[in-house]
C-alpha positions, 0 to 999 in steps of 0.5 A: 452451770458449768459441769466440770470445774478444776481449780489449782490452789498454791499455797505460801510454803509452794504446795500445790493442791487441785480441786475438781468437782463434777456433776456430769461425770458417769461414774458411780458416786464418790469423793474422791481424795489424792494426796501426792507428796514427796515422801508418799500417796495417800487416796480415799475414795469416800463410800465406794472403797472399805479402804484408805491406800498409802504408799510411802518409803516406809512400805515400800516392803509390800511390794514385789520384793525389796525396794518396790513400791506398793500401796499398803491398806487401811480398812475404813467405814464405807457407810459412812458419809462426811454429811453424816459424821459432820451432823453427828459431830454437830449433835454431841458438841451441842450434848457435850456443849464443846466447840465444833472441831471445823469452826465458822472461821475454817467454813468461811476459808473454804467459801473465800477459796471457792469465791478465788476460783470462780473469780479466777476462771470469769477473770482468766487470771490467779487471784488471792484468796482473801484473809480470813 
């Protein structure tokens, strides 16, 4: 098993978005999360950081003075962890017999994409992720 796998995905509307998962690198454990658009940034670090950074125009007044880019902060939950929220998710949608928010159809468009990049690094070419 590979310890490192990058994957660059480029959607229909031309975003392009890239995927790194990596089991032999030494850091303390994280999942990480960067957004880079046009019109700002936006990094998580899932249990690691008490915050949620964003810089866009509209804080650019955060900076050292005007015009100057900064990151603004949003206190988020570090004991919190994706697995833990999505199995309490789970839970109350059974107690509230609602619908799960991330249904089978949204898993089975993160396993086509997964099965796309594996595809794409054996093959050395892009490949469609397949419709769902």
């Amino acid at each position: 098993m590979d310890d490192c796998t990058v994957a660059i995905f480029k959607f229909v509307d031309g975003v392009i978005g890239k995927v790194m998962v990596s089991i032999g690198c030494v850091r303390p454990y994280t999942m990480r999360s960067v957004f880079y658009g046009t019109e700002g940034t936006i990094i998580c670090d899932n249990n690691t950081s008490p915050q949620i950074q964003l810089c866009s125009e509209r804080n650019f007044r955060f900076g050292e003075g005007p015009g100057k880019p900064a990151f603004a902060a949003f206190p988020v939950d570090v004991r919190s962890h994706n697995v833990s929220a999505e199995i309490d998710e789970f839970v109350d949608c059974i107690l509230r017999n609602r619908p799960v928010i991330t249904d089978v159809y949204e898993g089975a468009r993160t396993v086509a994409a997964c099965v796309a990049a594996v595809t794409s690094a054996e093959s050395g070419k892009p490949e469609k992720v397949a419709a769902i």
